[in-house]
C-alpha positions, 0 to 999 in steps of 0.5 A: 285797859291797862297793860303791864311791862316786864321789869328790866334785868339788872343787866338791861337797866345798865344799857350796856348790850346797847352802848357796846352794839353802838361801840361795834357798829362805830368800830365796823365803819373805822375800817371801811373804804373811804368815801369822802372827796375833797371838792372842789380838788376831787370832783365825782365821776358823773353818771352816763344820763347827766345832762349839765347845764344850757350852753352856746357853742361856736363852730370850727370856724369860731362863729356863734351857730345860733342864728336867733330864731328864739324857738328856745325863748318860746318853749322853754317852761320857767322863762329862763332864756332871753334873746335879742336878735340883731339883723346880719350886717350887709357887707359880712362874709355870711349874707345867708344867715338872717339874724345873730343873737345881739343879746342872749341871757339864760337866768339859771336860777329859774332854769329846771335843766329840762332840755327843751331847749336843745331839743328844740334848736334847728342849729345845734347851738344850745347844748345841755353840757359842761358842768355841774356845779353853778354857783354864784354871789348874788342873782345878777351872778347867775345870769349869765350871758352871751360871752359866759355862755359861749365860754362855757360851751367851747368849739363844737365841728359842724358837720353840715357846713351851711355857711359855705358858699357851693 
C-alpha cells in the first residue's frame, strides 16, 4: 500500500521555520548562567552521600591504626587490597598491638569503590575520603601503597585511645 505525502509549501522547501528555530534555540543559550569549571583550578562541590577513595589513617599520635588483621583483604570483592603483616617488635613502646601492616597495597584500578572495607575494619583505619579524582600514567602509577595511602588519608583523633597504658 502506497501512502502519498503532502507537497512542501514553497515556504518549508526553504527551511527557513527550521534554520531560525536553531538560530533561536542557540541565541536563548548565549544568555544563560555559565556552567563550565576550569579544572582542575575550580573544582565542583560534591554531593553529601560521596564516599572517595580507600585511604589509611594515622592517630593523633601519628601511629598507623591498622593493625594488620586483613579482614579488608578477605572481604573486599575485585581483590584490590593486598596486606603484609609483620609482627610488633619486642622492645616497642606498644607491646599490646600483635602485628603492623610491613606492606599495604590497594590496585585502584580494580577497586569498585564499595566500601566493604571500611565497614569491615575493627580499628577505623580504612577510610573511603579524600578525593575524587585518581589519576595516574601507567598501572604501577595506580597502586598505591602504604606511604601514598597514609598521606592520602592524614590524622584521624582516636577517641578509644587502646594504646595507652591504664
Amino acid at each position: 500500500m502506497k501512502i502519498e505525502r503532502k507537497p512542501l509549501t514553497l515556504w518549508e522547501r526553504l527551511y527557513l521555520p527550521a534554520i531560525i528555530s536553531g538560530m533561536m534555540l542557540t541565541f536563548s543559550h548565549l544568555f544563560r548562567k555559565k556552567v563550565t569549571l576550569r579544572y582542575p583550578e575550580e573544582k565542583p562541590e560534591m554531593p553529601p552521600g560521596y564516599r572517595g577513595q580507600p585511604v589509611l589513617v594515622k592517630d593523633d599520635e601519628g601511629r598507623v591504626k591498622c593493625v594488620a588483621c586483613q579482614l579488608c583483604e578477605f572481604v573486599c570483592p575485585p581483590r584490590a587490597i593486598r596486606i603484609k603483616p609483620m609482627a610488633y617488635p619486642e622492645n616497642a613502646k606498644y607491646k599490646k598491638v600483635e602485628k603492623t601492616p610491613e606492606e599495604f597495597e590497594i590496585d585502584m584500578i580494580r577497586c569498585i569503590f564499595c566500601g566493604y572495607c571500611e565497614e569491615v575494619c575493627p580499628e577505623r583505619a580504612i577510610f573511603l575520603r579524600g578525593p575524587y579524582s585518581v589519576t595516574g600514567l601507567s598501572r604501577k602509577d595506580m597502586v598505591f601503597n602504604k606511604e601514598k595511602l597514609l598521606e592520602l588519608g592524614g590524622t584521624l583523633p582516636d577517641p578509644i585511645k587502646k594504646w595507652r597504658k591504664k
